[in-house]
N, CA, C and O atoms as a printed pandas DataFrame, in Angstrom:
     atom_number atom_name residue_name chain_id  residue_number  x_coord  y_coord  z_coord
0              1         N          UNK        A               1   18.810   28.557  -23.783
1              2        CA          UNK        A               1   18.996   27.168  -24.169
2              3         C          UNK        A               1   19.517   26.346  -22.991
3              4         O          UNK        A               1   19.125   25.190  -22.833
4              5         N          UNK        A               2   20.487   26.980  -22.070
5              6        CA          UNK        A               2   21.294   26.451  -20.744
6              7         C          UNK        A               2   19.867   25.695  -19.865
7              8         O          UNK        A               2   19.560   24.608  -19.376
8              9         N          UNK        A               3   19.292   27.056  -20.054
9             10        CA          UNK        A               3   18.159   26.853  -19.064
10            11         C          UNK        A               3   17.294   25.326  -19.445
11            12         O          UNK        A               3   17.316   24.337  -18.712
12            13         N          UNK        A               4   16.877   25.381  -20.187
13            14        CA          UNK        A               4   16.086   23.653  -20.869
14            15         C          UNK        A               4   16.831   23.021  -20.878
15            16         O          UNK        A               4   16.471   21.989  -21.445
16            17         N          UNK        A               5   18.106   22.964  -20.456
17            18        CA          UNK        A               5   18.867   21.538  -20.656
18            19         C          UNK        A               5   18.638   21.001  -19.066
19            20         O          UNK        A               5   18.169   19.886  -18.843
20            21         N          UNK        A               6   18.956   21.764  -18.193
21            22        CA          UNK        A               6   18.664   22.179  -16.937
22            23         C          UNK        A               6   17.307   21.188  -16.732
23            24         O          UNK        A               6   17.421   20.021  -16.359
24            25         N          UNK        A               7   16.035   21.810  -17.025
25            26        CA          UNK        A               7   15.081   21.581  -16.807
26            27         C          UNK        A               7   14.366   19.963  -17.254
27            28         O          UNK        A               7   13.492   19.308  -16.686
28            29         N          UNK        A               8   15.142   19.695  -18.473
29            30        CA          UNK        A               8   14.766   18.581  -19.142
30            31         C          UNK        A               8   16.053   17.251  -18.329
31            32         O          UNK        A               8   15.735   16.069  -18.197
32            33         N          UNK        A               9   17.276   17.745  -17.946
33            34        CA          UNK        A               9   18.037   16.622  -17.000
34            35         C          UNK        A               9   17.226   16.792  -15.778
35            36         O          UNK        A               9   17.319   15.838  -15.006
36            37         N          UNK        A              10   16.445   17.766  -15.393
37            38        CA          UNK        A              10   16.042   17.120  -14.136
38            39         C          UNK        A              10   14.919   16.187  -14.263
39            40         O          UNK        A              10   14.768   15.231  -13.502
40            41         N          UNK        A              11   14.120   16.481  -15.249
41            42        CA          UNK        A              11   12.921   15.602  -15.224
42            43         C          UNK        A              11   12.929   14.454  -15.437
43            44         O          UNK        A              11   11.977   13.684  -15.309
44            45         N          UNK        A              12   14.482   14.097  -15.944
45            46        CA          UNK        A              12   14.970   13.099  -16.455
46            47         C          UNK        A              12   15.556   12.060  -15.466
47            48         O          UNK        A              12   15.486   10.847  -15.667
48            49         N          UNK        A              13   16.237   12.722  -14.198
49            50        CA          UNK        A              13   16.470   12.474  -13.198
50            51         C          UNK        A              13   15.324   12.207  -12.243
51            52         O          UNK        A              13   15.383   11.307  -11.405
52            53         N          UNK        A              14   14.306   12.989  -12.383
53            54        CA          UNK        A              14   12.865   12.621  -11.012
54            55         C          UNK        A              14   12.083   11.303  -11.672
55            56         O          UNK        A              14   11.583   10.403  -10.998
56            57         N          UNK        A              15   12.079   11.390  -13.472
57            58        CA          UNK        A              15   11.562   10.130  -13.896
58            59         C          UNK        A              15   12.416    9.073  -12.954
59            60         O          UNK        A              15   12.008    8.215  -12.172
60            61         N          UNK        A              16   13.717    9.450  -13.316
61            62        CA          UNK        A              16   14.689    7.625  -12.849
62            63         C          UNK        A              16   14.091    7.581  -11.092
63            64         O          UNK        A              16   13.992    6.584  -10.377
64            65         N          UNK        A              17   13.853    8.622  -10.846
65            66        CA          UNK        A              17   13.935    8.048   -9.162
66            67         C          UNK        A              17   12.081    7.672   -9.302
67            68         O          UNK        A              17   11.619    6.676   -8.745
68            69         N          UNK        A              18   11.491    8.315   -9.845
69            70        CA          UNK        A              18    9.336    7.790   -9.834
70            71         C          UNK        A              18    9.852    6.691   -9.823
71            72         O          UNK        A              18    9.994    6.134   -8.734
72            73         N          UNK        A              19   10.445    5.819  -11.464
73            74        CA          UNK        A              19   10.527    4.694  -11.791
74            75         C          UNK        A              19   10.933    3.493  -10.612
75            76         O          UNK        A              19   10.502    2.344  -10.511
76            77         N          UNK        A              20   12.184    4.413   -9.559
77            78        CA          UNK        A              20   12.780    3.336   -8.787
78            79         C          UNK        A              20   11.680    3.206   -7.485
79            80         O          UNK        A              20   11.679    2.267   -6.688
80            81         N          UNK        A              21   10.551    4.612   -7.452
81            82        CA          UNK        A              21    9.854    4.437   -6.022
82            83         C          UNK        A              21    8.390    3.070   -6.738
83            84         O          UNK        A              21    7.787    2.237   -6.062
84            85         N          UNK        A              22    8.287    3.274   -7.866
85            86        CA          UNK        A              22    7.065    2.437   -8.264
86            87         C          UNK        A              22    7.712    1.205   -7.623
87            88         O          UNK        A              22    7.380    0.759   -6.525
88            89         N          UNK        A              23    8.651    0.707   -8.399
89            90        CA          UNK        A              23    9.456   -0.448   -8.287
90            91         C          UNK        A              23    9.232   -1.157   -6.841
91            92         O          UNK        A              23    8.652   -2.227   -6.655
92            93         N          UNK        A              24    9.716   -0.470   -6.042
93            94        CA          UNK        A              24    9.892    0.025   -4.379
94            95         C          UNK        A              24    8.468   -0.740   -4.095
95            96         O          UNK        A              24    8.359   -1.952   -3.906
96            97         N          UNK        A              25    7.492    0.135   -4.104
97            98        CA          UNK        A              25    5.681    0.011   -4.260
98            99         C          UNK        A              25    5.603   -1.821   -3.992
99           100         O          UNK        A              25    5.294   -2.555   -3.054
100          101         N          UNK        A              26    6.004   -1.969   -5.186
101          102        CA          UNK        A              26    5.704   -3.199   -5.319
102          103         C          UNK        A              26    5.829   -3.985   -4.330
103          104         O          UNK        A              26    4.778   -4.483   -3.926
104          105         N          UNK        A              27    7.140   -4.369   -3.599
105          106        CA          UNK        A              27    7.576   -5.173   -1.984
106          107         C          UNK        A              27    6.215   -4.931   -1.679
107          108         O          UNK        A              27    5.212   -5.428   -2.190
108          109         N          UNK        A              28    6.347   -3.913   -0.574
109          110        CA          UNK        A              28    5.051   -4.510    0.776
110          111         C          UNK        A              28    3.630   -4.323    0.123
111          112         O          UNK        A              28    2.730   -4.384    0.961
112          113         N          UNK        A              29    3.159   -4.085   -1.326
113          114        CA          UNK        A              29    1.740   -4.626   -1.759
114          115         C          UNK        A              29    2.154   -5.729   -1.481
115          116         O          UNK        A              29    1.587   -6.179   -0.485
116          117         N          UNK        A              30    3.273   -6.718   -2.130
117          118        CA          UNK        A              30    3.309   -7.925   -2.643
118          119         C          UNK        A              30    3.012   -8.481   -0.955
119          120         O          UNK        A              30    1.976   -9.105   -0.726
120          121         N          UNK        A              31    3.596   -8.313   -0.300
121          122        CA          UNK        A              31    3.901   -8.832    1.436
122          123         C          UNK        A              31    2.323   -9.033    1.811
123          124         O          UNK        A              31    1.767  -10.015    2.303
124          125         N          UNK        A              32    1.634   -7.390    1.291
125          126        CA          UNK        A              32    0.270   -7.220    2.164
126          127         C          UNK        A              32   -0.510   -8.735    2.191
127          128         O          UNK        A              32   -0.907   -9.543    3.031
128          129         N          UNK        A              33   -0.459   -8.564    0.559
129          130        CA          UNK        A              33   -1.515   -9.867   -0.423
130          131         C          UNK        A              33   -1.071  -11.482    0.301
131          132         O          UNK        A              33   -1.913  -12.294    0.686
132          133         N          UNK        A              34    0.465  -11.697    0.368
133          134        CA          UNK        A              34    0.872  -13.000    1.046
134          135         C          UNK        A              34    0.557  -13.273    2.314
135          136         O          UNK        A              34    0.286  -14.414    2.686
136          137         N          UNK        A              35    0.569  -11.857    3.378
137          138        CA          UNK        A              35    0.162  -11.928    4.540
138          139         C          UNK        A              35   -1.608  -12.292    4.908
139          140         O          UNK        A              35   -2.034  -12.950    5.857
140          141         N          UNK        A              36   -2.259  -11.736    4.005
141          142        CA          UNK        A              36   -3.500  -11.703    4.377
142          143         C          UNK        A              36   -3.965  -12.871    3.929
143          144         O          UNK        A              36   -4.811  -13.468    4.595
144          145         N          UNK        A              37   -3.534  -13.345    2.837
145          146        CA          UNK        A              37   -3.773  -15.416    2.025
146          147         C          UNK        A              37   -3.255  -16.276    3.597
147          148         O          UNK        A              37   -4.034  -16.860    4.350
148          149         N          UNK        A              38   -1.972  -16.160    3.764
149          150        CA          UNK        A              38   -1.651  -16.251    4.896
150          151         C          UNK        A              38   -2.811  -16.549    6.153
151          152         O          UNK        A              38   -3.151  -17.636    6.621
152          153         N          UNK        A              39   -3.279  -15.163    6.512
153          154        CA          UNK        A              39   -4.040  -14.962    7.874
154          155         C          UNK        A              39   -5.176  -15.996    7.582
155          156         O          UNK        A              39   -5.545  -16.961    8.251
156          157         N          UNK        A              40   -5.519  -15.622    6.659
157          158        CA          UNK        A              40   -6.541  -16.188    5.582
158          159         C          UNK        A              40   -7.069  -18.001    6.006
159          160         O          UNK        A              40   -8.098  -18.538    6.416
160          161         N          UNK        A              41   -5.799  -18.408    5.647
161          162        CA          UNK        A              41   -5.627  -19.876    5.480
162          163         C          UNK        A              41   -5.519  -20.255    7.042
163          164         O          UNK        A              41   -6.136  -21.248    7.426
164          165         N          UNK        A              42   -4.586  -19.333    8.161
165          166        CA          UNK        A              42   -4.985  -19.725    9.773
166          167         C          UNK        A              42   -6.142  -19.577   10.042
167          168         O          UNK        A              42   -6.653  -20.621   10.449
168          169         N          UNK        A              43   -6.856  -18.667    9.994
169          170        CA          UNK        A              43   -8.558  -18.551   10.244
170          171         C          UNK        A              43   -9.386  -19.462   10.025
171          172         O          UNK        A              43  -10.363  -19.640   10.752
172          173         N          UNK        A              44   -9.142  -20.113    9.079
173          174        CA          UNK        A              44   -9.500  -21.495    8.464
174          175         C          UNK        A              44   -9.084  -22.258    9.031
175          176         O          UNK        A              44  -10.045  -22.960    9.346
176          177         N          UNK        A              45   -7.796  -22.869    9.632
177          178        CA          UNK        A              45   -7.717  -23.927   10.362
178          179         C          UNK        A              45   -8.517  -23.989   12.118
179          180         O          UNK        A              45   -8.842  -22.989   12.757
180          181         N          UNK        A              46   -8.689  -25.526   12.605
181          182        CA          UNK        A              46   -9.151  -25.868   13.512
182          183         C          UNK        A              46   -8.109  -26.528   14.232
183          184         O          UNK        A              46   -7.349  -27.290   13.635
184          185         N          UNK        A              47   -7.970  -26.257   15.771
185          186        CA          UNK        A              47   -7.715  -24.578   15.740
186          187         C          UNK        A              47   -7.535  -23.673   15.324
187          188         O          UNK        A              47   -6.824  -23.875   14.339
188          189         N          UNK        A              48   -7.738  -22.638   15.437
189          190        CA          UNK        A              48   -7.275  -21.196   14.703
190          191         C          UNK        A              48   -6.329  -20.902   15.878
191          192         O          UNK        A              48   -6.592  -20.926   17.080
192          193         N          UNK        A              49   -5.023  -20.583   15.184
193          194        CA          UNK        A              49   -3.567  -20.225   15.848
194          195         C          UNK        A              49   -3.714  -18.302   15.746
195          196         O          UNK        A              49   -3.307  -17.540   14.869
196          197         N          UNK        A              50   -4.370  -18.053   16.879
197          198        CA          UNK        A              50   -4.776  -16.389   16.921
198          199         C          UNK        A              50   -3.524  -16.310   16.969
199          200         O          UNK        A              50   -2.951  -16.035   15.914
200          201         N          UNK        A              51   -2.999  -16.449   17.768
201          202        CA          UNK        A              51   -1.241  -15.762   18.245
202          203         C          UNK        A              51   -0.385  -15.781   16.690
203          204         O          UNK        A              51    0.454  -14.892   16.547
204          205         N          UNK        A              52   -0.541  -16.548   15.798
205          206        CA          UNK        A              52    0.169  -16.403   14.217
206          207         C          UNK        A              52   -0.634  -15.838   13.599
207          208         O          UNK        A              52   -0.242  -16.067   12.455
208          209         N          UNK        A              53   -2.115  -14.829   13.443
209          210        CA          UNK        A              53   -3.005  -14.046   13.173
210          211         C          UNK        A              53   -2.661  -13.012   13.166
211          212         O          UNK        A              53   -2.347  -12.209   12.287
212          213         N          UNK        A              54   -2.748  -13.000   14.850
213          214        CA          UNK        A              54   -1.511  -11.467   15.011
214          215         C          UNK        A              54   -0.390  -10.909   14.467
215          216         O          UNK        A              54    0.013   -9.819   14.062
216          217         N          UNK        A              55   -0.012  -12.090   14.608
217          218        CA          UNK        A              55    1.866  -11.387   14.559
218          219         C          UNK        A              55    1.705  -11.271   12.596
219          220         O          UNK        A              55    2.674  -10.763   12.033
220          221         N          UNK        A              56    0.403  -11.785   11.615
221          222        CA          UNK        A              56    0.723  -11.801   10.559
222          223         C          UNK        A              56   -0.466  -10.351   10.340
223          224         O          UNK        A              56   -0.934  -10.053    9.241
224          225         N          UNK        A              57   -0.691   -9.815   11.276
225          226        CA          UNK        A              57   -2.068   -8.474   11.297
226          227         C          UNK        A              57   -0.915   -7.668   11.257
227          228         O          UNK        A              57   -0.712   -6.994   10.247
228          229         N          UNK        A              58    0.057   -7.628   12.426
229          230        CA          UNK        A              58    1.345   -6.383   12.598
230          231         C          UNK        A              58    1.838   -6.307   11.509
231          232         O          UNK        A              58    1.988   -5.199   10.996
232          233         N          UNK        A              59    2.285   -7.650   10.755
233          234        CA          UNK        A              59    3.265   -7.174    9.228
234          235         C          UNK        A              59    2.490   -6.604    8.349
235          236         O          UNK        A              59    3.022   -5.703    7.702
236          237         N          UNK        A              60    0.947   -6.947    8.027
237          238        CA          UNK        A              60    0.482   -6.387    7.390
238          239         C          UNK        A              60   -0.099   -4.846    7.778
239          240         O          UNK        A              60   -0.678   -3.971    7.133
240          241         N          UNK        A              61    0.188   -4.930    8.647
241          242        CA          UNK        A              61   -0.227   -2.883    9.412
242          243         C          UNK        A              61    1.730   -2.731    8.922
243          244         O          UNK        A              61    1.902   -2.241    7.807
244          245         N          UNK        A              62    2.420   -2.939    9.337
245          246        CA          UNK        A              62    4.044   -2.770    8.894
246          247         C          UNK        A              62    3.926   -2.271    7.451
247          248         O          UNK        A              62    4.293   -1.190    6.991
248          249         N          UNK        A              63    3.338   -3.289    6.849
249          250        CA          UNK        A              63    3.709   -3.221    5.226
250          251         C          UNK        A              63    3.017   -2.233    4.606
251          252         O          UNK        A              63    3.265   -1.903    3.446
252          253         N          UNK        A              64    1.912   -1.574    5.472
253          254        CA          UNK        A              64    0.670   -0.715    4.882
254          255         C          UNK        A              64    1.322    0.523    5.445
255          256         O          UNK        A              64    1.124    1.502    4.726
256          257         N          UNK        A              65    2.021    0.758    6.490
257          258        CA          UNK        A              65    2.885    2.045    6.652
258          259         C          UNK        A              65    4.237    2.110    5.861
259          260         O          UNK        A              65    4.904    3.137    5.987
260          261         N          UNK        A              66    4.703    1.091    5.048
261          262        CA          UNK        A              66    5.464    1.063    4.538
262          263         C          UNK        A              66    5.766    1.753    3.426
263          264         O          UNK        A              66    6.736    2.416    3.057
264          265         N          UNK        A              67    4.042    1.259    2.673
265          266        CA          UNK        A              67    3.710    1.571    1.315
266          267         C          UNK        A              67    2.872    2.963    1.375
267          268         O          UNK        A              67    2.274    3.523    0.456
268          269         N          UNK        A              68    2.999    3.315    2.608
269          270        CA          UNK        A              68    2.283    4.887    2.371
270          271         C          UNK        A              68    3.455    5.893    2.586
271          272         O          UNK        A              68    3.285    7.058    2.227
272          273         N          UNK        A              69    5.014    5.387    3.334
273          274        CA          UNK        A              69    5.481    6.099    3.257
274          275         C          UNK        A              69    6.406    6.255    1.996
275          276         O          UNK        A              69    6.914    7.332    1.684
276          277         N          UNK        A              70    6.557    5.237    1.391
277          278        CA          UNK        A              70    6.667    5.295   -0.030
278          279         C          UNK        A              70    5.803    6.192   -1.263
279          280         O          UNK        A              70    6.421    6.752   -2.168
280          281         N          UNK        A              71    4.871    6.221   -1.196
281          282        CA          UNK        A              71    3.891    7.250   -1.279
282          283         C          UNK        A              71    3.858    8.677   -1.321
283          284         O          UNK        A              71    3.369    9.418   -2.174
284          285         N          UNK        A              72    4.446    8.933   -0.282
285          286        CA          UNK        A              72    4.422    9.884    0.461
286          287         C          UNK        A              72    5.646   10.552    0.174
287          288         O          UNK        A              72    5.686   11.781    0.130
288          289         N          UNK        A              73    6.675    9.822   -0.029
289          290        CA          UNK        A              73    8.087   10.307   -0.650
290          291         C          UNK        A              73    7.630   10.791   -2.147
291          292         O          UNK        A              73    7.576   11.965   -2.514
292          293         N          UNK        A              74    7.297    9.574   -2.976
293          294        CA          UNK        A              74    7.000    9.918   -4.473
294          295         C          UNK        A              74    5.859   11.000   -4.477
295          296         O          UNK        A              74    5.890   11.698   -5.490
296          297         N          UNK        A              75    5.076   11.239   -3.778
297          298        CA          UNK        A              75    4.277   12.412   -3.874
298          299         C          UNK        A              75    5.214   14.030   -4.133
299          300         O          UNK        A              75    5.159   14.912   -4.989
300          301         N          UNK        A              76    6.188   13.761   -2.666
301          302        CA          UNK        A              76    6.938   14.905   -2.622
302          303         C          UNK        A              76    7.772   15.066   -3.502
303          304         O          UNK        A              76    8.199   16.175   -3.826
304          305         N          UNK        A              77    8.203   13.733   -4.133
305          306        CA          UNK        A              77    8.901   13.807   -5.704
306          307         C          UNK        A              77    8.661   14.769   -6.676
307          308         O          UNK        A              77    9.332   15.649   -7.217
308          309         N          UNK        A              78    7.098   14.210   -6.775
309          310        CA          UNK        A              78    6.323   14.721   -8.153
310          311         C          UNK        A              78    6.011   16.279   -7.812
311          312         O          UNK        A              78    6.177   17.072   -8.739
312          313         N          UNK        A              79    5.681   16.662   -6.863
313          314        CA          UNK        A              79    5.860   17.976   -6.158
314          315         C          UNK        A              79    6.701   18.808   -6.375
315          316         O          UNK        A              79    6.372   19.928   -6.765
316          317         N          UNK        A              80    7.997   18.460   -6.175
317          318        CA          UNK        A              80    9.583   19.308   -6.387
318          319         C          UNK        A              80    9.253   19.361   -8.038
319          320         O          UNK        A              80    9.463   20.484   -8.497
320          321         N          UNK        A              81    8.772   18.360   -9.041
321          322        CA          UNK        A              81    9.291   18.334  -10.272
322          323         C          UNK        A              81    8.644   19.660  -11.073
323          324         O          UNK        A              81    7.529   20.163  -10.936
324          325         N          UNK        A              82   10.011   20.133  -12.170
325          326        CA          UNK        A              82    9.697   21.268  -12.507
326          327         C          UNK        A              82    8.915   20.882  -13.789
327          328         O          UNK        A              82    9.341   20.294  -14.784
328          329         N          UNK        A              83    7.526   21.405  -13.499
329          330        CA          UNK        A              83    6.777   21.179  -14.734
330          331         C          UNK        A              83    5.838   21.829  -14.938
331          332         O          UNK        A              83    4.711   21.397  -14.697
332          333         N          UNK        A              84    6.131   23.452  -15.607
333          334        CA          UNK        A              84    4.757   24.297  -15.659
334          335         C          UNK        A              84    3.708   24.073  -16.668
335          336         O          UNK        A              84    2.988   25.046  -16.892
336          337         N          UNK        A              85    3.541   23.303  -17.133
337          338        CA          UNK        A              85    2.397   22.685  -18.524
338          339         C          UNK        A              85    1.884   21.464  -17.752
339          340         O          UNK        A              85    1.364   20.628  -18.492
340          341         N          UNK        A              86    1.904   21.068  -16.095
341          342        CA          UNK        A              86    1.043   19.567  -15.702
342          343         C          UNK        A              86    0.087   20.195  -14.805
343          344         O          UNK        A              86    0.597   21.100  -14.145
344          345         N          UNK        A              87   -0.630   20.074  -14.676
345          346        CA          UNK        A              87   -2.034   20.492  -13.741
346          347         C          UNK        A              87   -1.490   19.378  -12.460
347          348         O          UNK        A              87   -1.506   18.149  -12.399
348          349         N          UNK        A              88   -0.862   20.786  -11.190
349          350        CA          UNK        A              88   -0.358   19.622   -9.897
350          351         C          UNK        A              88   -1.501   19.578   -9.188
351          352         O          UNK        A              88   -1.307   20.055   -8.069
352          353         N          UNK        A              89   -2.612   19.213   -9.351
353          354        CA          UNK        A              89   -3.844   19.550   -8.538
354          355         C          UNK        A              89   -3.193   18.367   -7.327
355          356         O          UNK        A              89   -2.273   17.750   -7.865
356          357         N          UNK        A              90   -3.321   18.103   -6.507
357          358        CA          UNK        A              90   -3.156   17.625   -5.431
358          359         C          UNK        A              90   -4.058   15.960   -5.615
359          360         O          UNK        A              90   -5.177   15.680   -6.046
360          361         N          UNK        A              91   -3.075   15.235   -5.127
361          362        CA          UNK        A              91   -3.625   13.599   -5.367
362          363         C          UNK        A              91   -3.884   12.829   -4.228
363          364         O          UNK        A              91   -2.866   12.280   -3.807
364          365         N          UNK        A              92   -4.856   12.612   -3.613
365          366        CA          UNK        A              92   -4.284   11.773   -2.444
366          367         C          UNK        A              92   -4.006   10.523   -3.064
367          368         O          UNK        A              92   -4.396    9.979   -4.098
368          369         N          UNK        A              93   -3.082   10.163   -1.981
369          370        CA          UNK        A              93   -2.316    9.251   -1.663
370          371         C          UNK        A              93   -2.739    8.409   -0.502
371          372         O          UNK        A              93   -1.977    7.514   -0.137
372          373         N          UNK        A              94   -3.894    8.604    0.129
373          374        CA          UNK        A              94   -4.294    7.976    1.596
374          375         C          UNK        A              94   -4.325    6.132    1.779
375          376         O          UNK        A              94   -5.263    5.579    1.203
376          377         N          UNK        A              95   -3.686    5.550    2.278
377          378        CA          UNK        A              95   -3.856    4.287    2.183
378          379         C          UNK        A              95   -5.638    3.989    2.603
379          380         O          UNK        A              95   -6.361    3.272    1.910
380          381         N          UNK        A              96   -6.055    4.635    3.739
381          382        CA          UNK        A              96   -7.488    4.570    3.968
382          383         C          UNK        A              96   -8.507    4.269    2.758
383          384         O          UNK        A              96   -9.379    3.426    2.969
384          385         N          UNK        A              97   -8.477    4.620    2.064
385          386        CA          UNK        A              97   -9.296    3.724    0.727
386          387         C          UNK        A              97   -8.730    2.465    0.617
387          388         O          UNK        A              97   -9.587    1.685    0.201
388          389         N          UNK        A              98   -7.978    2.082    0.751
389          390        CA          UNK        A              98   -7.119    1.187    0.074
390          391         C          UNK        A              98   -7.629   -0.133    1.566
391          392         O          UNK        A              98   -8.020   -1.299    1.523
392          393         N          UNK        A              99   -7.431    0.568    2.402
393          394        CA          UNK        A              99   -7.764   -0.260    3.597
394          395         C          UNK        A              99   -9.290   -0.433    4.064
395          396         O          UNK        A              99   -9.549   -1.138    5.040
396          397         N          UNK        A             100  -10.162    0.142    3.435
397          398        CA          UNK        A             100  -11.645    0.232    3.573
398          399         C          UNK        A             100  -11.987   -0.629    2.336
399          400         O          UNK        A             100  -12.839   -1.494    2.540
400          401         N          UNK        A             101  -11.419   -0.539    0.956
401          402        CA          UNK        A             101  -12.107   -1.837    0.099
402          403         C          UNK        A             101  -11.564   -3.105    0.390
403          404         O          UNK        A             101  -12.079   -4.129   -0.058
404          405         N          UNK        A             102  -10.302   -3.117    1.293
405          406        CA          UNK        A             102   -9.994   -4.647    1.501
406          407         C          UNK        A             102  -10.842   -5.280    2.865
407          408         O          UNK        A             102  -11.261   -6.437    2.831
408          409         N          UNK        A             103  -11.012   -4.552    3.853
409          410        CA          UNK        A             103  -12.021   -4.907    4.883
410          411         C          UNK        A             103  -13.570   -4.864    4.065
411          412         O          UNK        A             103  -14.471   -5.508    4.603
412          413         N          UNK        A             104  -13.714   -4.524    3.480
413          414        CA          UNK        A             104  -14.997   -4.403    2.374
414          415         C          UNK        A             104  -14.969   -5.913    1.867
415          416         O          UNK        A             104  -15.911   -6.688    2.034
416          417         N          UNK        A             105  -13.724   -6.254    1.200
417          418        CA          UNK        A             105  -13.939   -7.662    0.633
418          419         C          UNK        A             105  -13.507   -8.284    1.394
419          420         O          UNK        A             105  -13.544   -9.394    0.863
420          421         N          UNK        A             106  -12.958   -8.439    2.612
421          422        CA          UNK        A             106  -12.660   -9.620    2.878
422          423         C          UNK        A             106  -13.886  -10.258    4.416
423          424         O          UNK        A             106  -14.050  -11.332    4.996
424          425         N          UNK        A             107  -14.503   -8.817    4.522
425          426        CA          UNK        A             107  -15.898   -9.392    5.310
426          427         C          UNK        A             107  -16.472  -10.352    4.708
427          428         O          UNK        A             107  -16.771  -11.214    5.534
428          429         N          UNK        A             108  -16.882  -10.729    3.298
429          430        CA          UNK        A             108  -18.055  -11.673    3.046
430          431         C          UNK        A             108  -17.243  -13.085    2.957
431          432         O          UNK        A             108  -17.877  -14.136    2.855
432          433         N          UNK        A             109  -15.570  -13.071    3.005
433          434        CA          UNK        A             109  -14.874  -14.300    3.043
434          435         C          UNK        A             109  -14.871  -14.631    4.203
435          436         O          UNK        A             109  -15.213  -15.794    4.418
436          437         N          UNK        A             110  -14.529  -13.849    5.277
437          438        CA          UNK        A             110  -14.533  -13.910    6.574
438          439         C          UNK        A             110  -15.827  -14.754    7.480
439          440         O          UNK        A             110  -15.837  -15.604    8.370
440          441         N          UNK        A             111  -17.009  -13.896    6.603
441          442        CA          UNK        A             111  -18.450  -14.695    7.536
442          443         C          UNK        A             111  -18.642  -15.769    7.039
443          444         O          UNK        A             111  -19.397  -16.586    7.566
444          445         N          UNK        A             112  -17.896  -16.037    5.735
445          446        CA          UNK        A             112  -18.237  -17.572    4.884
446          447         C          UNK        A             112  -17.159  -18.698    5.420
447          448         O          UNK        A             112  -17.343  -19.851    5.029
448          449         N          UNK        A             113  -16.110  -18.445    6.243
449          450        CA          UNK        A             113  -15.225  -19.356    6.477
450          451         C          UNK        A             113  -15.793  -20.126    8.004
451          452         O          UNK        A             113  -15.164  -21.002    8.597
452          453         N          UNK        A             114  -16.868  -19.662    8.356
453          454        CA          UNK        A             114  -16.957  -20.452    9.661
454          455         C          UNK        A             114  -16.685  -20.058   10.970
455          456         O          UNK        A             114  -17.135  -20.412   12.060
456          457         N          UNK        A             115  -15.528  -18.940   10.485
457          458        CA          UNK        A             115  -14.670  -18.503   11.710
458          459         C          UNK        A             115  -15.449  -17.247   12.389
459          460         O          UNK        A             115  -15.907  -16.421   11.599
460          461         N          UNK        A             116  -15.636  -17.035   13.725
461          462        CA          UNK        A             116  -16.252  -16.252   14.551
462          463         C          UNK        A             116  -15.447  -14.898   14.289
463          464         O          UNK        A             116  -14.221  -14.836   14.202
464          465         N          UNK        A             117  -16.157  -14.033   14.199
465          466        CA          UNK        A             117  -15.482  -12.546   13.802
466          467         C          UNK        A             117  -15.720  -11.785   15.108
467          468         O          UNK        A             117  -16.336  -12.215   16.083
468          469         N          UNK        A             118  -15.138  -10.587   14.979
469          470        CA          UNK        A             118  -15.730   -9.811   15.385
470          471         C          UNK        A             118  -16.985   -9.168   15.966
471          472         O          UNK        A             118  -17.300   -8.902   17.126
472          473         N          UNK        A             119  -17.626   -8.995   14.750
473          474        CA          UNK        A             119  -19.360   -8.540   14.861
474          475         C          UNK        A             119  -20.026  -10.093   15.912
475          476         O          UNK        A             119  -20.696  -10.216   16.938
476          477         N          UNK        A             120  -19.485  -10.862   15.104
477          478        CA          UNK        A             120  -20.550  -12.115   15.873
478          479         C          UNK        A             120  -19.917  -12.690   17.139
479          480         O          UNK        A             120  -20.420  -13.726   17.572
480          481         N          UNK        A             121  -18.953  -12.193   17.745
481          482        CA          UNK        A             121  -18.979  -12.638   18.568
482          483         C          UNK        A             121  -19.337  -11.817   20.185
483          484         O          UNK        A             121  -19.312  -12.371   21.284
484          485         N          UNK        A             122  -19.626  -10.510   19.926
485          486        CA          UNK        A             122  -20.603   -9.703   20.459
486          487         C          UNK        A             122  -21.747   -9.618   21.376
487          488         O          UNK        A             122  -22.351   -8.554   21.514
């Protein structure tokens, strides 16, 4: 009986800390999304202020290592947790998806704003 009390305060304990890393999560998504509306809206202006592009590309590379090492903690969370009835098959966690559908969508905003990219300026 010692033993399940054991087992059920810890899970009880790794819930409170999942709950506080989701929480966590939230900051630098929220940053990513403001930064890139942000970059967004300089790209669009005439001039385009590259030098405030940049420095708003670094926070959003900042905020994307941020949220993977957050990730990366709660992974190792769910890992330690004692739970022989959950199938731990292994999850990624890779921000790389995450960073391939947003360059995915934000190419067709990008060639529609006017502003010289990359590819076209080649």
């Amino acid at each position: 009986m010692r033993q399940k009390e054991l087992v059920s305060a810890s899970r009880v304990a790794i819930l409170e800390q999942l709950s506080a890393s989701l929480g966590e999560i939230n900051q630098p998504i929220s940053a990513l999304v403001l930064n890139a509306e942000a970059a967004l809206q300089l790209l669009r202006a005439q001039p385009t202020n590259t030098g405030a592009v940049r420095r708003l590309l670094a926070c959003i590379v900042k905020d994307a290592l941020r949220a993977g090492d957050i990730l990366r903690r709660t992974r190792a969370l769910i890992e330690k947790a004692p739970s022989p009835s959950v199938d731990r098959t292994p999850v990624s966690l890779s921000l790389a998806p995450l960073a391939q559908a947003f360059a995915s969508h934000m190419a067709p905003v990008l060639a529609n704003s006017g502003e010289p990219t990359a590819s076209s300026q080649s």
